[in-house]
N, C-alpha and C positions, 0 to 999 in steps of 0.2 A: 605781602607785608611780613618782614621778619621779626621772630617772635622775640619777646622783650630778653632780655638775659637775665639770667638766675641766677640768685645770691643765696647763700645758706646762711642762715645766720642761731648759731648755736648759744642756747641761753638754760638756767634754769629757769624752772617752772613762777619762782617766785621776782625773774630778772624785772624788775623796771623801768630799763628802757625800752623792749620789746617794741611798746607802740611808738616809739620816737621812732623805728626804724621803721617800721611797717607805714609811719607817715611819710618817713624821708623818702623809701623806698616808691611810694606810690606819687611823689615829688618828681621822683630821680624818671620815672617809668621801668622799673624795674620790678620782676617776681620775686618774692622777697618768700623764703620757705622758714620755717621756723623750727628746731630740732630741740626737743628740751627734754630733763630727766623726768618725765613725769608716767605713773604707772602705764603701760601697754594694756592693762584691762578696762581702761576708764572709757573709752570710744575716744570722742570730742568732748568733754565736758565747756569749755572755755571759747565753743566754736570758732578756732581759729586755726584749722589742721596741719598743726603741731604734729610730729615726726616724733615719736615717744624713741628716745636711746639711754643706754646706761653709761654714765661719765666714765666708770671703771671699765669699760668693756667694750674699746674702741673696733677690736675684731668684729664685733656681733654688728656697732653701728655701720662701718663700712659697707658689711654685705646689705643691711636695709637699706643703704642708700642709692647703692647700686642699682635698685632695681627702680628709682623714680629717673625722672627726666636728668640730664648731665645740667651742674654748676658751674659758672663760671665766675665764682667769685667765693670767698667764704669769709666770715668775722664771725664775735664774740663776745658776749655778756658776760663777766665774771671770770673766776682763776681758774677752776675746775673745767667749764665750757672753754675756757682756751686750750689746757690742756688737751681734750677731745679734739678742739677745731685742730690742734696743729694736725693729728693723728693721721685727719679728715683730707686735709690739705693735703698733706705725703699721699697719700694712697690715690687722692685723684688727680694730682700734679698742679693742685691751686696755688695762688699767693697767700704765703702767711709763714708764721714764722714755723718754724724747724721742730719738731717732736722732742729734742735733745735741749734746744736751745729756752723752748718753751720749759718742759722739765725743771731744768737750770731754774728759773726766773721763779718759779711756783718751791723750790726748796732755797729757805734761808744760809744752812751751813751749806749747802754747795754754792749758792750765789757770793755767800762770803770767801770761800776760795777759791771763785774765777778773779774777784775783786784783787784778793791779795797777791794772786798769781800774776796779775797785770801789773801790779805797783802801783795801784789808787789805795788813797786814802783808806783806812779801814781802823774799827776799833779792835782790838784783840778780842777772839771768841773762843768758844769750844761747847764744842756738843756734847749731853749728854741724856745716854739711855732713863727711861723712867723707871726701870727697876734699880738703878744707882742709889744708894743711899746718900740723901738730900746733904746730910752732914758731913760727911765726906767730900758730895762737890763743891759744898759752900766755902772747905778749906784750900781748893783750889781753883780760886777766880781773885780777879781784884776789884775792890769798891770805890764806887758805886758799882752795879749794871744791869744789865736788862734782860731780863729771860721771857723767852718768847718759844713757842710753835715754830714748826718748822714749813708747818703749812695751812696757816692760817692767816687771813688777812683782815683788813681795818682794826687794825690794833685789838685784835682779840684772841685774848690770854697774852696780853704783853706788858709786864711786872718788873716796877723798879726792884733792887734790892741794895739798901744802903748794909748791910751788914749780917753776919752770917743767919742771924736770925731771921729776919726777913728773908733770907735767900731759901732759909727753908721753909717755911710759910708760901713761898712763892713758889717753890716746886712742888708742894703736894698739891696745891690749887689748880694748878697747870694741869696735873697729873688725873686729878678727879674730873677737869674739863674734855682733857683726851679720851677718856675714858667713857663719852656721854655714849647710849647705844645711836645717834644721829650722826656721829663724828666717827664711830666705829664700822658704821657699814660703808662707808665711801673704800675701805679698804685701802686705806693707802700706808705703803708700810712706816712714812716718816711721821707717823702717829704714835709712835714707838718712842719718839724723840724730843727733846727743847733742846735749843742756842741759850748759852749766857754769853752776851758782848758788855764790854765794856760803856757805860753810861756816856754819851756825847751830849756837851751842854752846847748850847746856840738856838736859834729860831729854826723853824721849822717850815719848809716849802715845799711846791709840789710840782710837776712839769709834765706838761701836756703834749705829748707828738707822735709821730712816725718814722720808723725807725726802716731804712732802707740803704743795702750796699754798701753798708758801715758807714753811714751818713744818718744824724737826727735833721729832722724836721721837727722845729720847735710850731706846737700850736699855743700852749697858754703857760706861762707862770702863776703858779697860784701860791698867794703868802698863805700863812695859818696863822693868825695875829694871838690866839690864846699860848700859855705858857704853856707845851706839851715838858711838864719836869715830872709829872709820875705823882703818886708810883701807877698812876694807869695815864693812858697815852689816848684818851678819848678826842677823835676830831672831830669839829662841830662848824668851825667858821672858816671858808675859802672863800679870798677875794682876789681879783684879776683886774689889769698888772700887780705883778710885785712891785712894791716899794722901795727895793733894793735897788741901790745902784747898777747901773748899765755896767761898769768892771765887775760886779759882783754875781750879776746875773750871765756876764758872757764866762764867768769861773765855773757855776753851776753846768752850763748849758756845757763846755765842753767836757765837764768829769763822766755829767751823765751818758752821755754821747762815748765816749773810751770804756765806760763801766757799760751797757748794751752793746759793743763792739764785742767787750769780754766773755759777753756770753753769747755774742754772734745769733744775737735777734734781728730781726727782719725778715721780708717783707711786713711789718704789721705795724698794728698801733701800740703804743707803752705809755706807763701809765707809773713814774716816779716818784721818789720819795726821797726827798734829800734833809741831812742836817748843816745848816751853815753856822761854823764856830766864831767866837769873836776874835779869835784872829786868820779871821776868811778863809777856813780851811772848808771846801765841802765834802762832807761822810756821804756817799750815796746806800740809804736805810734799805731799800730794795728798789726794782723795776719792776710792776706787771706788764704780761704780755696780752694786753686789754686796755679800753679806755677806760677814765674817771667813772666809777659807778656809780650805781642811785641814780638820781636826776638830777643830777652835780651836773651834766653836760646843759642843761637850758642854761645854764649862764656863757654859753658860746654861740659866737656867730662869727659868722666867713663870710669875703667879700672877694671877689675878682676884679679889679678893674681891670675897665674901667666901668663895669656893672656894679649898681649901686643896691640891688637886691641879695639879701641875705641867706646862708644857707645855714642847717644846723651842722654840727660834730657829727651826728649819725652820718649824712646827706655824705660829711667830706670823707667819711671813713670808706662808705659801698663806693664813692667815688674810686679810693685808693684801695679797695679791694677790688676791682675789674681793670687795676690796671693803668688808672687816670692819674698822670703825674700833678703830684698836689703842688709844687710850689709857689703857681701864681696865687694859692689861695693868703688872705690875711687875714687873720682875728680882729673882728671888730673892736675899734680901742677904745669904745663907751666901757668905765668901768664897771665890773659885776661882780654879784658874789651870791654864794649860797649859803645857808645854814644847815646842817643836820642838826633834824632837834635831838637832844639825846632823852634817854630815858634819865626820870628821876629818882628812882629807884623802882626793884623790884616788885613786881604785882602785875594785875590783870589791869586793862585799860580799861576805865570807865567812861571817862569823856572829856573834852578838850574846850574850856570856855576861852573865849575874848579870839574867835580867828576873824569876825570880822570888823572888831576893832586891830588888829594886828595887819589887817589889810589896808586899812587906811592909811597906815603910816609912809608918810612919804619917803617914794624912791622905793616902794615895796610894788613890788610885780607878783608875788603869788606868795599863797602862804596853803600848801598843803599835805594835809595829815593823813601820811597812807596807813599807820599800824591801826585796824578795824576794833569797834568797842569790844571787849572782850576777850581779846586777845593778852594772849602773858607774856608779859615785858619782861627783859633783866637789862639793868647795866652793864657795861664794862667793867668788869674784865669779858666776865663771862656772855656778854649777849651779842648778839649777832644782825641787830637790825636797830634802826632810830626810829623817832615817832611820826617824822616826815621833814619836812622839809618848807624854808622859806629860801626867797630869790628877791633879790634887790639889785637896780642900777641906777648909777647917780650923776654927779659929773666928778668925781673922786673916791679913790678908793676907800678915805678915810670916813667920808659921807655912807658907800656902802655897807661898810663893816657897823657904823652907828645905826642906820635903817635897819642892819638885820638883827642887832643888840637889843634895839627898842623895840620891834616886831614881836623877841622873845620872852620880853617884859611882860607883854599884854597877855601871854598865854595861861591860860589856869591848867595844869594838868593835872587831873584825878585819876590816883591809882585806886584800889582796893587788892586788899587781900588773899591771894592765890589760897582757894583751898586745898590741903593737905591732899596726897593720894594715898589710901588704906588698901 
């Protein structure tokens, strides 16, 4: 009997999906090996033996890998493990996207100058060094716009600025977040750095696919029905389908599809960010070269006909990481959506009342809270994680997005007071 084939599937230590794959994985009949940044001296703590490698240090991961059984397939939790996996992939001749291409996709000013180089849509930007003095760059940019990391994602450190003041307010902020010693040991040198673009007003979407032989496979359009206008760009509510007209979403679908061409991603999955203006123009904000994060993926499901049995995002992705041409697959077209709860302000998590009144509410499928009591919260700008997550499906999209409104109604969240460090 021929042994099952082996996927890698590279994550941080703190990735979320992990077990989606490890279920899809054991769906699919596949060895599913798990590679994450977690200390080399800890043994097993999490018994699930996990391949300890350093995101910065793809030389070192290669040769540990070398020495386990050959993969035939590799994917990716998060920007930084993509980064890695592309490394991974080069060096063992897997499917995934390009080292360069990946690169690309993970730095903002470079992703803006594949865009502009191709002739898509773009707002004016320019980068600048963190030793620049603030007053000086804020004399030359124009107003509104938006400074941001250059290698940071879910909208964190990403800061309107209507005017010079604010603009400098918003670079030392940025500048003391670069500066965290967490943010500083990944070593990466565009930590050195923020984009100012120009502020793009329109709604705000997001597009779920696979990116191959400069072709998209579209899996989901996702709206973001709250107002992202700043000056922080906190996202909290995705529902599926967009609402958008079919011309407006086949406008979407082919920018995004020209702008991943431009930076010559592929084989993998991407994971979009578009803005659409009111006079239908779409800005594409960035591409990761990874799927929807968090547990944002349980709001999908795939179907083949003419099999009426569902599979998840994980399931289709190891599918199309060994090689499995996805397109007979389709997105279940039951409307869905998820919430990120955000944080309400800063402090330590004390505890979370009304989740299972918040379950009841119909058209709610889960309501759950992964930040642990006692852990220290921040908001956006500065934070880097939500309080968890609800999931709703309805028979419309405007049904979901109220299921998961009222859901977050019922929630009491108590912070307390981080104490001081002396």
């Amino acid at each position: 009997m021929a042994a099952p084939p082996r996927v890698l599937l590279v994550s941080a230590t703190t990735g979320y999906q992990a077990d989606s794959f490890r279920t899809a994985a054991e769906r699919l009949g596949v060895s599913l090996a798990l590679a994450t940044d977690r200390c080399d001296q800890l043994g097993d703590p999490w018994r699930d033996q996990a391949i300890p490698v350093r995101f910065d240090q793809p030389k070192a991961a290669l040769e540990g890998l070398r020495k386990r059984p050959p993969f035939q397939g590799i994917t990716a939790i998060g920007d930084r493990a993509a980064l890695l996996a592309a490394q991974i992939a080069a060096g063992f001749g897997l499917r995934f996207h390009s080292p360069l291409s990946a690169a690309l996709a993970h730095d903002k000013f470079a992703f803006r100058q594949a865009l502009a180089a191709a002739g898509l849509p773009a707002p004016k930007f320019r980068r600048f060094g963190l030793d620049t003095d603030p007053a000086v760059a804020a004399s030359q940019v124009e107003y509104p716009c938006v400074l941001k990391p250059l290698m940071l994602s879910a909208s964190r450190g990403v800061i309107r600025a209507n005017n010079a003041g604010e603009f400098t307010a918003a670079f030392a902020r940025i500048r003391q977040l670069l500066a965290r010693p967490e943010i500083q040991q990944w070593h990466n040198p565009n930590a050195a750095w923020l984009l100012s673009e120009t502020y793009v007003p329109g709604r705000e979407v997001a597009l779920e696919g696979w990116m191959e032989a400069g072709t998209l496979q579209r899996f989901a359009f996702f709206d973001k029905p709250d107002p992202l206008e700043g000056p922080y760009f906190e996202e909290s509510v995705y529902v599926t389908p967009s609402r958008l007209e079919l011309n407006q979403r086949a406008l979407i679908w082919d920018v995004v599809e020209s702008a991943a061409r431009a930076a010559s991603l592929g084989p993998g999955p991407i994971h979009a960010e578009i803005r659409f203006t009111p006079d239908d123009t779409p800005y594409v904000l960035e591409i990761a070269a990874r799927p929807i994060g968090g547990l944002c993926a349980r709001t999908l499901r795939f179907r083949r006909p003419p099999s009426p049995e569902p599979i998840t995002l994980e399931e289709l992705l190891l599918r199309g990481a060994l090689g499995e041409p996805l397109a007979a697959w389709e997105r279940d077209t039951a409307p869905a959506g998820v919430m990120m709860i955000p944080v309400p302000e800063g402090g330590v998590l004390d505890r979370v009342d009304g989740i299972e009144t918040a379950r009841r509410i119909p058209g709610v499928e889960a309501v759950e809270i992964t930040a642990k009591p006692g852990e220290p919260l921040a908001p956006l700008p500065e934070g880097a994680s939500y309080l968890g997550f609800i999931f709703a499906r309805s028979a419309t999209p405007a049904a979901v997005e109220q299921a998961l409104r009222a859901a977050h109604a019922r929630l009491a969240i108590h912070m307390r007071q981080a104490l001081p460090v002396v």
